[in-house]
Structure formats: C-alpha cells, structure tokens
Backbone of each chain as nested JSON, in Angstrom:
{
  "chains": [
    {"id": "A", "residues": [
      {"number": 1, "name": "UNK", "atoms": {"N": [-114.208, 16.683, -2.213], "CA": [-114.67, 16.259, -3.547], "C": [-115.917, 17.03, -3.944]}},
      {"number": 2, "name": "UNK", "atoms": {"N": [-115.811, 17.613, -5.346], "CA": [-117.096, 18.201, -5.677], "C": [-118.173, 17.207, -5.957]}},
      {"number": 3, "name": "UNK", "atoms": {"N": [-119.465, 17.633, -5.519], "CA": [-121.073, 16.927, -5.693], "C": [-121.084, 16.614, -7.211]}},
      {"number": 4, "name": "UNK", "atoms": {"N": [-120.271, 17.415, -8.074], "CA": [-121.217, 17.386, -9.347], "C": [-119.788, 17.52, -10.29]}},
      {"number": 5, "name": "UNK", "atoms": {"N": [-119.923, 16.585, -11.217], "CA": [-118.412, 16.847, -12.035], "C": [-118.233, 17.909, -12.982]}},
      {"number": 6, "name": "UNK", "atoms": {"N": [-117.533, 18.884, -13.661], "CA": [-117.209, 19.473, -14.575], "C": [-117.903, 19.646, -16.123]}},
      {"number": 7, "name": "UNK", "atoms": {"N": [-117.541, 18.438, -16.483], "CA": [-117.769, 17.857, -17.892], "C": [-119.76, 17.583, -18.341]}},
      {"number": 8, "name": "UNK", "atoms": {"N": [-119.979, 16.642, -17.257], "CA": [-121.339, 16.814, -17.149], "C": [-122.21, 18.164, -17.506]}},
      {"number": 9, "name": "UNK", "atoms": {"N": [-121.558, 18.856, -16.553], "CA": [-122.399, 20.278, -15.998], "C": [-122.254, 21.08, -17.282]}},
      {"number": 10, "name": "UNK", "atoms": {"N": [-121.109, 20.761, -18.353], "CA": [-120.712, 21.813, -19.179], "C": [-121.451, 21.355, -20.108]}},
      {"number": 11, "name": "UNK", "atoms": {"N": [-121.875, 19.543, -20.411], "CA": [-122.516, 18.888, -21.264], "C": [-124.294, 19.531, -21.524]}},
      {"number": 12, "name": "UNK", "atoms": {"N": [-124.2, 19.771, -20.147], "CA": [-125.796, 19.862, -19.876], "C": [-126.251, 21.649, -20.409]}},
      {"number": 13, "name": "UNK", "atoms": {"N": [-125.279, 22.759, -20.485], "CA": [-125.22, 23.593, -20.687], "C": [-125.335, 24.266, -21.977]}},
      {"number": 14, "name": "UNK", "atoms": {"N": [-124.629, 23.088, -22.329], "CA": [-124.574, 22.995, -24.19], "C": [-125.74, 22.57, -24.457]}},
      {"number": 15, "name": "UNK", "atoms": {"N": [-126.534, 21.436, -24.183], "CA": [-127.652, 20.941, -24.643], "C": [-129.012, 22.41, -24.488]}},
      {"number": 16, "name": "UNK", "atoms": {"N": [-128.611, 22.951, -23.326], "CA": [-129.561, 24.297, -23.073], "C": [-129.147, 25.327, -24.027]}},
      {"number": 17, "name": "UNK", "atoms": {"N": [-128.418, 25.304, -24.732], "CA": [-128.636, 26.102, -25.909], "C": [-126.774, 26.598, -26.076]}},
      {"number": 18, "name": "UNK", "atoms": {"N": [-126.316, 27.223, -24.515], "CA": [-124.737, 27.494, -24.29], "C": [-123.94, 26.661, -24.835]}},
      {"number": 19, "name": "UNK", "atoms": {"N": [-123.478, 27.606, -26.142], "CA": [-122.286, 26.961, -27.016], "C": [-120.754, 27.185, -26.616]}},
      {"number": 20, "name": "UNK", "atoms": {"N": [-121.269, 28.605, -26.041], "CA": [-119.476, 28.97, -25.312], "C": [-119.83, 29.405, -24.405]}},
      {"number": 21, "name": "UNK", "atoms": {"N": [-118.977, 29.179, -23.411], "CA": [-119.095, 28.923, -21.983], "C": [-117.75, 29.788, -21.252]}},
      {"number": 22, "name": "UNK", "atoms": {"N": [-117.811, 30.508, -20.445], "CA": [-116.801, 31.014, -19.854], "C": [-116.029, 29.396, -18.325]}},
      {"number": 23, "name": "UNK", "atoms": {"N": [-115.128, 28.829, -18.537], "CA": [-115.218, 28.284, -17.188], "C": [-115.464, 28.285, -15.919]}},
      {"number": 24, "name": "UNK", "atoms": {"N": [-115.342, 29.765, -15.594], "CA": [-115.516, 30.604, -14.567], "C": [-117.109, 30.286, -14.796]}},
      {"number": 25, "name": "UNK", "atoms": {"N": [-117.533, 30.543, -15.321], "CA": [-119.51, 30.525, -15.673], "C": [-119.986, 28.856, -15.02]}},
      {"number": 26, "name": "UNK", "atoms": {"N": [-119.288, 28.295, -15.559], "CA": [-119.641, 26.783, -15.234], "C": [-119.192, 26.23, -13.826]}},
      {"number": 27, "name": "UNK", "atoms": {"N": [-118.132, 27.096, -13.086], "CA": [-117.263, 27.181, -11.384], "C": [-118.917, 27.403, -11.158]}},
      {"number": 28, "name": "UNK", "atoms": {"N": [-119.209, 28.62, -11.542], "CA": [-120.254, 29.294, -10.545], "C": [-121.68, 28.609, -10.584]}},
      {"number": 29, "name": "UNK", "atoms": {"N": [-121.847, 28.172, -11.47], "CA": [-123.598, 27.481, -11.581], "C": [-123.561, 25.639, -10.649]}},
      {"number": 30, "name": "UNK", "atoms": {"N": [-122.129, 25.413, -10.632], "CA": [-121.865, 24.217, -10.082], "C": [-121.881, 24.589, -8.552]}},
      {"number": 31, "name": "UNK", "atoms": {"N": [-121.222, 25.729, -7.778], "CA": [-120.811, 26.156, -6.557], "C": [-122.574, 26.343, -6.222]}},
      {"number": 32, "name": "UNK", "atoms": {"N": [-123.488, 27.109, -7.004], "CA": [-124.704, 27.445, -6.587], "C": [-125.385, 25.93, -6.111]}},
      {"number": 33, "name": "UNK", "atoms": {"N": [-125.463, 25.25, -7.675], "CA": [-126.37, 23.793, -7.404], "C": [-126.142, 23.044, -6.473]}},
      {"number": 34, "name": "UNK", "atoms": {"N": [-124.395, 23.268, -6.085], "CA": [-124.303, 22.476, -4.751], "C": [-124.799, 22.921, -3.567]}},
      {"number": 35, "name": "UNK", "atoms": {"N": [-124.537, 24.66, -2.994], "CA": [-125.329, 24.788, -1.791], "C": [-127.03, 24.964, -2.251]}},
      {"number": 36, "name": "UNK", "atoms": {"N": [-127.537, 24.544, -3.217], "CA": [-128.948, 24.776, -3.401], "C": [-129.216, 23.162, -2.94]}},
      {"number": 37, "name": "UNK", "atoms": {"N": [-128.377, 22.176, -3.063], "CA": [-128.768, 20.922, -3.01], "C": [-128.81, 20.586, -1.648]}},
      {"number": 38, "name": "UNK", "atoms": {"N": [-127.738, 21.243, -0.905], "CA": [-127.554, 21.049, 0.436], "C": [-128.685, 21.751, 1.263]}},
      {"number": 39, "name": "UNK", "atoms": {"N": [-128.786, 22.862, 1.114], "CA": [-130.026, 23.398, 1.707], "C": [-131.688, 22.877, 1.268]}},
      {"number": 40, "name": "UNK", "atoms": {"N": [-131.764, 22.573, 0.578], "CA": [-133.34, 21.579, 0.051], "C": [-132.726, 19.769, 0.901]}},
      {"number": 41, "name": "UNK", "atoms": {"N": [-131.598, 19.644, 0.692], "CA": [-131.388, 18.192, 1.833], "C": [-131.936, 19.02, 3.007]}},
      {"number": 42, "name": "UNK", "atoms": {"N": [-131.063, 19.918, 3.455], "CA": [-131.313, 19.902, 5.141], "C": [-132.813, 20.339, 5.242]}},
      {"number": 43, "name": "UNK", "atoms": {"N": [-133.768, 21.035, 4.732], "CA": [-135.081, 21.387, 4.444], "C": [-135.908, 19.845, 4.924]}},
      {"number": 44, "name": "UNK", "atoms": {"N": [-135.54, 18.602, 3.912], "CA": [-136.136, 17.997, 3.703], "C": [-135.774, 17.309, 4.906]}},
      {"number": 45, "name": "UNK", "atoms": {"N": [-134.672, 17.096, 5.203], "CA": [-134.415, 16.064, 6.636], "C": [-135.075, 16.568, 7.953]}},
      {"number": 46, "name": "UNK", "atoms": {"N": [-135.311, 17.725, 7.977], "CA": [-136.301, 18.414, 9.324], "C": [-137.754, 18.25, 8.958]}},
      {"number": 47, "name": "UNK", "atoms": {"N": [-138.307, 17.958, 7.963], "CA": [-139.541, 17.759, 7.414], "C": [-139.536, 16.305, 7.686]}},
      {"number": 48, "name": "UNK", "atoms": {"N": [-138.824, 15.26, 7.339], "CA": [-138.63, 13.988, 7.944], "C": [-138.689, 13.461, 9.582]}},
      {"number": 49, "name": "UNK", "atoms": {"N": [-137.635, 14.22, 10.077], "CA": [-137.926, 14.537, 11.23], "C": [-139.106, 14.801, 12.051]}},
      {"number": 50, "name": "UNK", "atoms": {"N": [-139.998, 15.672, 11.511], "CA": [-140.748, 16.256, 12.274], "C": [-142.382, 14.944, 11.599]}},
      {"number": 51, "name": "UNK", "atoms": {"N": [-141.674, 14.462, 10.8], "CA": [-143.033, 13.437, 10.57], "C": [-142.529, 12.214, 11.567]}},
      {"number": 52, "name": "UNK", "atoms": {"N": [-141.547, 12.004, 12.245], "CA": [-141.203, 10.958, 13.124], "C": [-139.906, 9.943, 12.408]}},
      {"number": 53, "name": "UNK", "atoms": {"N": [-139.54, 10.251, 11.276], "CA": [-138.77, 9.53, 10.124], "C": [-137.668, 9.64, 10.547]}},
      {"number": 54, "name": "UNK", "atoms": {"N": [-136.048, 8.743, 10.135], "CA": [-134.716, 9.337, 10.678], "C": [-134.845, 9.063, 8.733]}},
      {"number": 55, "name": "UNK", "atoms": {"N": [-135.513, 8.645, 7.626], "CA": [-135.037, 8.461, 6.338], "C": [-136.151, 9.437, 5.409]}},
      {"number": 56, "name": "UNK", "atoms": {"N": [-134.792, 9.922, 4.622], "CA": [-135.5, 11.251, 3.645], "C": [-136.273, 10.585, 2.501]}},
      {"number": 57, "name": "UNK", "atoms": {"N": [-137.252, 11.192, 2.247], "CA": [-138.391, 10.272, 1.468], "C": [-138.154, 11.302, 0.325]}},
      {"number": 58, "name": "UNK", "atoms": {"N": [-138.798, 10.973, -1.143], "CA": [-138.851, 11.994, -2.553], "C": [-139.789, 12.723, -2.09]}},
      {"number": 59, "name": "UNK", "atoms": {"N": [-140.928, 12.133, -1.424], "CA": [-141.865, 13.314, -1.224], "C": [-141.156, 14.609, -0.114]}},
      {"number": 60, "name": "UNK", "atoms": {"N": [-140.354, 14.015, 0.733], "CA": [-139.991, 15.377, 1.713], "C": [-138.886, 16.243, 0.678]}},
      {"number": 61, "name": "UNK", "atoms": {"N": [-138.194, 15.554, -0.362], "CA": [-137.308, 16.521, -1.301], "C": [-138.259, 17.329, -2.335]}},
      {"number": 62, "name": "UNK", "atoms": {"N": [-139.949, 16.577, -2.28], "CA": [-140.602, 17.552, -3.203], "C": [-141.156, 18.739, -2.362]}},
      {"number": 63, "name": "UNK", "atoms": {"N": [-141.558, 18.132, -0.912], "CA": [-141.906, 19.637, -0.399], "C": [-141.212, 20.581, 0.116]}},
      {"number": 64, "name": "UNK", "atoms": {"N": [-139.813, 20.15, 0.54], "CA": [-138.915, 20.952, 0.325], "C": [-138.622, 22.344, -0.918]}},
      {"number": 65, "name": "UNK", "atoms": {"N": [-138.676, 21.769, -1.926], "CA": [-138.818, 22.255, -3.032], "C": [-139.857, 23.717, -2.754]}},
      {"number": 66, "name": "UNK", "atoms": {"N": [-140.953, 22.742, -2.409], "CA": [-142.244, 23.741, -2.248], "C": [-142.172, 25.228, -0.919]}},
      {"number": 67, "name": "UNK", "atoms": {"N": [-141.609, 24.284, -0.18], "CA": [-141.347, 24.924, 0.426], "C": [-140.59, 26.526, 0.477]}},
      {"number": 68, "name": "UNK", "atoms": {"N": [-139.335, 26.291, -0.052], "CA": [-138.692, 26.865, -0.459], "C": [-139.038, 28.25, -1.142]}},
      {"number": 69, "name": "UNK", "atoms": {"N": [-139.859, 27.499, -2.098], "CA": [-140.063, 28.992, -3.072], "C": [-141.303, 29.839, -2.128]}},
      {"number": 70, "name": "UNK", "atoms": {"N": [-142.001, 29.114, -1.934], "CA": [-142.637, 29.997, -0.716], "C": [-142.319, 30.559, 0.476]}},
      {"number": 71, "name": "UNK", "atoms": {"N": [-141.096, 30.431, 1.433], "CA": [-140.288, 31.146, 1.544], "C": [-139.729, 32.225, 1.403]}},
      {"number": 72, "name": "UNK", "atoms": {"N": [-138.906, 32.048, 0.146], "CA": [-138.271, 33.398, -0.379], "C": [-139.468, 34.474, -0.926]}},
      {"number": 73, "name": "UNK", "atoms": {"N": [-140.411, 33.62, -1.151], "CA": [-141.528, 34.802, -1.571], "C": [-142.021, 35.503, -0.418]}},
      {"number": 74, "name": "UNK", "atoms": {"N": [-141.943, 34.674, 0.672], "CA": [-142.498, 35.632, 2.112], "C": [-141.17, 36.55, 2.837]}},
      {"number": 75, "name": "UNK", "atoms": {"N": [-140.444, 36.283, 2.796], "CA": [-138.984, 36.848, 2.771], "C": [-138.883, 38.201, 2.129]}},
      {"number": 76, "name": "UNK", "atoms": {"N": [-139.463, 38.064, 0.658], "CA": [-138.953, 39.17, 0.146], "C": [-140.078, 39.898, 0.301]}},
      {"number": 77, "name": "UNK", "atoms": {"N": [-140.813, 39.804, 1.002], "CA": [-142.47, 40.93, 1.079], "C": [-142.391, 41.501, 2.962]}},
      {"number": 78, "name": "UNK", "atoms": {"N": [-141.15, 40.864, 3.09], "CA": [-141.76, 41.373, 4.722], "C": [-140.315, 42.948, 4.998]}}
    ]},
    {"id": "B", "residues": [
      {"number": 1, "name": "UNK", "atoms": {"N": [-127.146, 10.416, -20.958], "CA": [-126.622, 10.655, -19.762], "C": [-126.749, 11.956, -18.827]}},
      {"number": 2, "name": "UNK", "atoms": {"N": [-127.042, 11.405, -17.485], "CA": [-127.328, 12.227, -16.494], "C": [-126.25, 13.249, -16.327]}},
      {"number": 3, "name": "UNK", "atoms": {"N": [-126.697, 14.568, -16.058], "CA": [-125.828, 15.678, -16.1], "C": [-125.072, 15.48, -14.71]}},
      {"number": 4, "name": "UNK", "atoms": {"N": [-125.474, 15.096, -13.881], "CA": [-124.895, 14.579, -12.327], "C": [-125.041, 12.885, -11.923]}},
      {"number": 5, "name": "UNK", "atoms": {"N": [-124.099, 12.852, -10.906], "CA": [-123.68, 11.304, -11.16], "C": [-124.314, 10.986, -9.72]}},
      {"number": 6, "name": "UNK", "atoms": {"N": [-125.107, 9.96, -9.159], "CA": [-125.932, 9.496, -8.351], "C": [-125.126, 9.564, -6.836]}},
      {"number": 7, "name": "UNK", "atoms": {"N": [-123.404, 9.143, -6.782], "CA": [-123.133, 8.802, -5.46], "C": [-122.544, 9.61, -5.312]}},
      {"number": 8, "name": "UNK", "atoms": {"N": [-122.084, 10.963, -6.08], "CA": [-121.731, 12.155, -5.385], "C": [-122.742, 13.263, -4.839]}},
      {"number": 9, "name": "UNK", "atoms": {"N": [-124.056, 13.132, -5.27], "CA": [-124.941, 13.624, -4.587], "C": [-125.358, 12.795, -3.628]}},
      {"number": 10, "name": "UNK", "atoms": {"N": [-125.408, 11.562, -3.268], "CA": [-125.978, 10.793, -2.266], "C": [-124.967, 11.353, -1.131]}},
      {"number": 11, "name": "UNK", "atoms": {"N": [-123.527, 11.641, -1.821], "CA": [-122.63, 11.899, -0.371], "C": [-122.805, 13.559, 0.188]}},
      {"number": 12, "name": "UNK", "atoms": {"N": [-123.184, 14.34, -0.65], "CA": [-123.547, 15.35, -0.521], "C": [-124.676, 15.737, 0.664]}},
      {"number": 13, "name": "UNK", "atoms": {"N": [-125.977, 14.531, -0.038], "CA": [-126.694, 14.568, 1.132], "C": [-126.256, 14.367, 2.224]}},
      {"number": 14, "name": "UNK", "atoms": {"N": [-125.654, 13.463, 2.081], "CA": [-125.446, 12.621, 4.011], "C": [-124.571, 13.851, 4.47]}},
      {"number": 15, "name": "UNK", "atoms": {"N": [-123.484, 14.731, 3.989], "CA": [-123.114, 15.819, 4.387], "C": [-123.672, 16.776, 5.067]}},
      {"number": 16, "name": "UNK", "atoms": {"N": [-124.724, 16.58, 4.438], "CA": [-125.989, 18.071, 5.237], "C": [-126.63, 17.305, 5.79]}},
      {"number": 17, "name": "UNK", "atoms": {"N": [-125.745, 16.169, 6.499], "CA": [-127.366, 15.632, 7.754], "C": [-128.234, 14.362, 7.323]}},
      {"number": 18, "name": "UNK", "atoms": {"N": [-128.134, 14.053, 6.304], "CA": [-129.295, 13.093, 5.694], "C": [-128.492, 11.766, 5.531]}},
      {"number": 19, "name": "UNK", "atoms": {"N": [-128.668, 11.365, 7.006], "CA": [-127.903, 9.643, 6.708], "C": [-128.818, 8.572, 6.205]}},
      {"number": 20, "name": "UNK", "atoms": {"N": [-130.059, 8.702, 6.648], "CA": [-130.883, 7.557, 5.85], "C": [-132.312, 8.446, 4.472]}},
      {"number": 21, "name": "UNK", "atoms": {"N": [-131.198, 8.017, 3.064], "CA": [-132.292, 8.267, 2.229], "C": [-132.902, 7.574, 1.272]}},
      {"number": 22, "name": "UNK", "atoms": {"N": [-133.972, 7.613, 0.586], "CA": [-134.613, 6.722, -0.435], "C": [-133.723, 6.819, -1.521]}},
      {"number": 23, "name": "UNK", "atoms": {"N": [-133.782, 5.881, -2.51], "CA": [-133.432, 6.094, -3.611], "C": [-134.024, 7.136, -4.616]}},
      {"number": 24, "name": "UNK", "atoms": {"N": [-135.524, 7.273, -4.804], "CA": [-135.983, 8.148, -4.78], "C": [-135.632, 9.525, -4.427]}},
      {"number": 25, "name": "UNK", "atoms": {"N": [-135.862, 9.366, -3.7], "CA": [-135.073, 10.868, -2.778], "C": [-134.381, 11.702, -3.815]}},
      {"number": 26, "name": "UNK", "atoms": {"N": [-132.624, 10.593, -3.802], "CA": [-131.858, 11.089, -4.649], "C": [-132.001, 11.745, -6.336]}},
      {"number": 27, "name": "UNK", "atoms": {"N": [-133.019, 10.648, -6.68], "CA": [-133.049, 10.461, -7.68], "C": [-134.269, 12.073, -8.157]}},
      {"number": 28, "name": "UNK", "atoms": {"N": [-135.232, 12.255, -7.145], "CA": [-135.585, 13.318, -6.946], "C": [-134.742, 15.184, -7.19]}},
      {"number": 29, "name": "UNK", "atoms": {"N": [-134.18, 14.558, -6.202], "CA": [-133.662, 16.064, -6.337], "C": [-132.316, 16.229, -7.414]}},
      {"number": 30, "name": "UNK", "atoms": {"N": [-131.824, 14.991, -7.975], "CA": [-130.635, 15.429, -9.284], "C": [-131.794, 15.623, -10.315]}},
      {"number": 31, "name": "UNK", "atoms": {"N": [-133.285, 14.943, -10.63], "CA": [-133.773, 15.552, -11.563], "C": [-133.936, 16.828, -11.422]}},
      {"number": 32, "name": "UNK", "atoms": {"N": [-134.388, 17.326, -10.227], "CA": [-134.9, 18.989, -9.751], "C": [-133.527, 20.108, -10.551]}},
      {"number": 33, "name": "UNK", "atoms": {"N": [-132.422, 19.549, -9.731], "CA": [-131.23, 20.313, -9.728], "C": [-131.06, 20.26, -11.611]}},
      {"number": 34, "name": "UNK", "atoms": {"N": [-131.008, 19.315, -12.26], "CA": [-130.51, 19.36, -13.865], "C": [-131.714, 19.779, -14.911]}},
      {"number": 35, "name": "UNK", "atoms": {"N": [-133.745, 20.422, -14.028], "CA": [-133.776, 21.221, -14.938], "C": [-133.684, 22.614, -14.116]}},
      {"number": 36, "name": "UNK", "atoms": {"N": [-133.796, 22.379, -13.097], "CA": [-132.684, 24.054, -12.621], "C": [-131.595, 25.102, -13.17]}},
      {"number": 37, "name": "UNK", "atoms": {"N": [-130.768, 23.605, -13.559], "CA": [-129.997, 24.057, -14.243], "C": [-129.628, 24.392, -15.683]}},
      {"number": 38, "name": "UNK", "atoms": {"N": [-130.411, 24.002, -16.309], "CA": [-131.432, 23.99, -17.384], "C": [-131.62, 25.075, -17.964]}},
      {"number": 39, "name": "UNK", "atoms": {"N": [-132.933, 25.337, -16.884], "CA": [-133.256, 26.708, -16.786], "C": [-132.907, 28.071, -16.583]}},
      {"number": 40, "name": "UNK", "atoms": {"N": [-131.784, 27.828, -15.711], "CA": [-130.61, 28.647, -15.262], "C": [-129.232, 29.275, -16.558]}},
      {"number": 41, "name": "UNK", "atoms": {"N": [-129.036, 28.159, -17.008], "CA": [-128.641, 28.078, -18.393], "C": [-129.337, 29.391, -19.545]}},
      {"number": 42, "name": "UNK", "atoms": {"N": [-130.678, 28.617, -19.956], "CA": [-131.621, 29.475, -21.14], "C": [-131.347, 30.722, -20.105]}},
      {"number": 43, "name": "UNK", "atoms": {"N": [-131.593, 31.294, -19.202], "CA": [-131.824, 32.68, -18.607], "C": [-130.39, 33.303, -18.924]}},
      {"number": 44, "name": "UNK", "atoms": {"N": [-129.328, 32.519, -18.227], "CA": [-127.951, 33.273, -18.887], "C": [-127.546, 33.375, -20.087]}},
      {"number": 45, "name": "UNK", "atoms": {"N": [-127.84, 32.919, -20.912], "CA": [-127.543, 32.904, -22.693], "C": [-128.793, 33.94, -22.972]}},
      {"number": 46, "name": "UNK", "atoms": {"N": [-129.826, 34.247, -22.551], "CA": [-130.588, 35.323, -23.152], "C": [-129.9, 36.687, -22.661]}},
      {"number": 47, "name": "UNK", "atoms": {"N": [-129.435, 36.389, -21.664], "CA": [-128.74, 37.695, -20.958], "C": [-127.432, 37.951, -21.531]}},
      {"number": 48, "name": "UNK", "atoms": {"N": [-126.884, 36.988, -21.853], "CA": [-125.378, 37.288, -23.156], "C": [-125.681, 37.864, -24.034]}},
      {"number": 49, "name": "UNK", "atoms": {"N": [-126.613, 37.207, -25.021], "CA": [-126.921, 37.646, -26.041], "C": [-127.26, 38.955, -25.972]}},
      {"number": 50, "name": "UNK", "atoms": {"N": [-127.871, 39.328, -25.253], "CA": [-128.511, 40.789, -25.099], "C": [-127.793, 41.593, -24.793]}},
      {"number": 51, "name": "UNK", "atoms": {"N": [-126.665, 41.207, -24.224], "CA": [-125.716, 42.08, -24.365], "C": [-124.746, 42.381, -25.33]}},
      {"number": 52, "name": "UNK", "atoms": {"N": [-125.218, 41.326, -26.62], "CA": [-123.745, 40.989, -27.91], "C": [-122.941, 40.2, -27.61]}},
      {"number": 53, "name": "UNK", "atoms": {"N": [-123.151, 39.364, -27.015], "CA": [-121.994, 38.097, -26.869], "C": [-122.532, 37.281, -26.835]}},
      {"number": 54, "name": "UNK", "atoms": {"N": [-121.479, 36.346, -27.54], "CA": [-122.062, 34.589, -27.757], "C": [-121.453, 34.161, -26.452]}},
      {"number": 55, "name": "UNK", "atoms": {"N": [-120.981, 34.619, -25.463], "CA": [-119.702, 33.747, -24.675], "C": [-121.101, 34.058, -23.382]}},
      {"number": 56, "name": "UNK", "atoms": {"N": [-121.194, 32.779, -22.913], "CA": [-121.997, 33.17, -21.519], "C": [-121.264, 33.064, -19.813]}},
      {"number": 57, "name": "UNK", "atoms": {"N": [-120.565, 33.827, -19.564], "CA": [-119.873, 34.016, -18.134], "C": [-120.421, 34.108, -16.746]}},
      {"number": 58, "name": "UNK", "atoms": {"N": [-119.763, 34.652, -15.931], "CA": [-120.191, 33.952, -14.429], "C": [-121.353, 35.161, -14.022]}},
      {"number": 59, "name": "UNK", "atoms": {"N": [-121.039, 36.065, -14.276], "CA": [-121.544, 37.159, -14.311], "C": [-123.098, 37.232, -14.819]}},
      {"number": 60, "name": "UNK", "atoms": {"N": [-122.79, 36.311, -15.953], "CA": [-124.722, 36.192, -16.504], "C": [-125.396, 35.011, -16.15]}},
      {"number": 61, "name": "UNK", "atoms": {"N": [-124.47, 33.855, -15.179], "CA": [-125.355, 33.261, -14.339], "C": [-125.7, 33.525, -13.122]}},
      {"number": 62, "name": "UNK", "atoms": {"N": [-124.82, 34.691, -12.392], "CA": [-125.127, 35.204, -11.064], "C": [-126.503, 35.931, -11.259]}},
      {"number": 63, "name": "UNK", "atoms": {"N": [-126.894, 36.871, -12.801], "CA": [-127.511, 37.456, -13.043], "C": [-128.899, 36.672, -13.264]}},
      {"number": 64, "name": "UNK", "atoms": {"N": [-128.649, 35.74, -13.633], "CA": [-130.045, 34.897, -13.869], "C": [-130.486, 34.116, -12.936]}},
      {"number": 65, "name": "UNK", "atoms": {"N": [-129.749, 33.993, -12.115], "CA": [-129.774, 33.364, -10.686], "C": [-130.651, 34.247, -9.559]}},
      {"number": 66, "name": "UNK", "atoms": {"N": [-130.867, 35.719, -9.833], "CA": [-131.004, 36.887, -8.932], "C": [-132.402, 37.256, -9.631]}},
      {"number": 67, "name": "UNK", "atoms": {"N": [-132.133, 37.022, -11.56], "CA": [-133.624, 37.246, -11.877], "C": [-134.467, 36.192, -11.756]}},
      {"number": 68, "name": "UNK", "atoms": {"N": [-134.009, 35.145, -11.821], "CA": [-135.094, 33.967, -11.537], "C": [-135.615, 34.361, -10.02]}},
      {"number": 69, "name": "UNK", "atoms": {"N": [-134.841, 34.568, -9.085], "CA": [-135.304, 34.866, -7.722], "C": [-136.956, 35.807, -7.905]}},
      {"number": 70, "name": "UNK", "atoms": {"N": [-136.084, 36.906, -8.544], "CA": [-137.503, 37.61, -8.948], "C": [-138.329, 37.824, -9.298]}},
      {"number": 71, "name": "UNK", "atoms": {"N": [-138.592, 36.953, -10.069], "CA": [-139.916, 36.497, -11.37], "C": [-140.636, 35.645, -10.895]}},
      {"number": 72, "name": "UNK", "atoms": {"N": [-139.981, 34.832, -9.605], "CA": [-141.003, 33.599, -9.212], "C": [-141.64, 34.686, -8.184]}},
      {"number": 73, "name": "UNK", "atoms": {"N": [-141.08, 35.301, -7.579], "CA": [-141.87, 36.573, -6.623], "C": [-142.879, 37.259, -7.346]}},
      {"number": 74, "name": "UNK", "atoms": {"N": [-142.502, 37.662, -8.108], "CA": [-143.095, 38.397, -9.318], "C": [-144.873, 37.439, -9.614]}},
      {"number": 75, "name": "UNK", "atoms": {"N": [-144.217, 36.353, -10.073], "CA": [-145.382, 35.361, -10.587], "C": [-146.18, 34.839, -9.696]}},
      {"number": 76, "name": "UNK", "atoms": {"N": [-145.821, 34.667, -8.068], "CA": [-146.692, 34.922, -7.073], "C": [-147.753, 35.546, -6.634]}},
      {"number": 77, "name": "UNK", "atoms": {"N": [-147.513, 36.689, -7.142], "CA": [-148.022, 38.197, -7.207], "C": [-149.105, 38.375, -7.833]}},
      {"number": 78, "name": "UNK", "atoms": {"N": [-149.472, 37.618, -8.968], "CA": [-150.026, 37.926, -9.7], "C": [-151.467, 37.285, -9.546]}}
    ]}
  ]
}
C-alpha cells in the first residue's frame, strides 16, 4: 500500500500553483516523499534510541530534519 | 484538507523501524513532507515554464529535487 494517496498529492500540487500535471510527475514526487519519509523515520528512531527512548518524539523528527540537511551539506564538500 | 492521510504514514513509520511514536511525531513530519512538497512543486513549475510549457512532468521534479539539493548547499556557503 502506498504512504500517500494520489488525489491528495495532485490536490496539493494544484494549490502550489501546478495546473497540469504530467501523472508520471505526480508517480515521482510521491515515490521521493515516501523514501524521504522513511529515511528522516529511521534518522529519528536512532536519535531516540541513543537518548535511551524505544518512542519517536516530534522533537527527534525535528532534528532529524536538521540533521539531515547538514549532512548532505558535509557530503557534498568532502 | 491534509494533502496526506495520518494512518498511512503512521504505517510507513513503523515500516522503517519506528514501533512506538507520538502523535506529534506523525503529525510532525506529514506537516514537513506537504511543505516539501510544496516547495518541490513551485521549483518544478518554474522549471516548466522556463522551458515553454504549462504541463509540469517527472523530469522537472527530478530536476527540482537535484536543484533544491543544491541551493541549500549553496545557502550554507554563504
């Protein structure tokens, strides 16, 4: 089962300004958000972890977040 | 209405590992992910357009997906 439905995703696209939409366009931004969601979960559940937690808190999905982009910024400089 | 629906991302999480999470949590990262996507959106419709097309395809969200990568590097930088 997909994370994220169709219709939604195409709703939300339109409101961002996208009046026409390739479907293929809307496959691909859905396929991304899902492994972007999965990887900021697993981010955040080892950040949980490592505070002694077995339960993911908003704050470990915000530093996840943080995390993240700092990351790819050290990533792409080395 | 929410561009993503609450218990298909909750199952998502627990997929990648995250059996105990806040409500929060969730509620966290579908806001993150829908202005991501948002944002992801405005970047591919400027990139259509600029090319002469109203139609925005997979192609100009892979593309905005790769320049967003770079601009937050970019804006690091600075």
């Amino acid at each position: 089962m997909a994370a994220f439905a169709w219709s939604p995703l195409r709703a939300l696209m339109k409101k961002a300004g996208a009046e026409i939409v390739s479907r293929a366009a809307v496959d691909k931004l859905m396929d991304y958000l899902e492994e972007y969601a999965k990887t900021l979960t697993g981010c955040a559940l080892d950040i949980a972890k490592h505070s002694g937690r077995k339960k993911v808190t908003a704050t470990d999905i915000l530093l996840s977040i943080d995390n993240r982009q700092k990351m790819k910024i050290a990533i792409s400089l080395i």
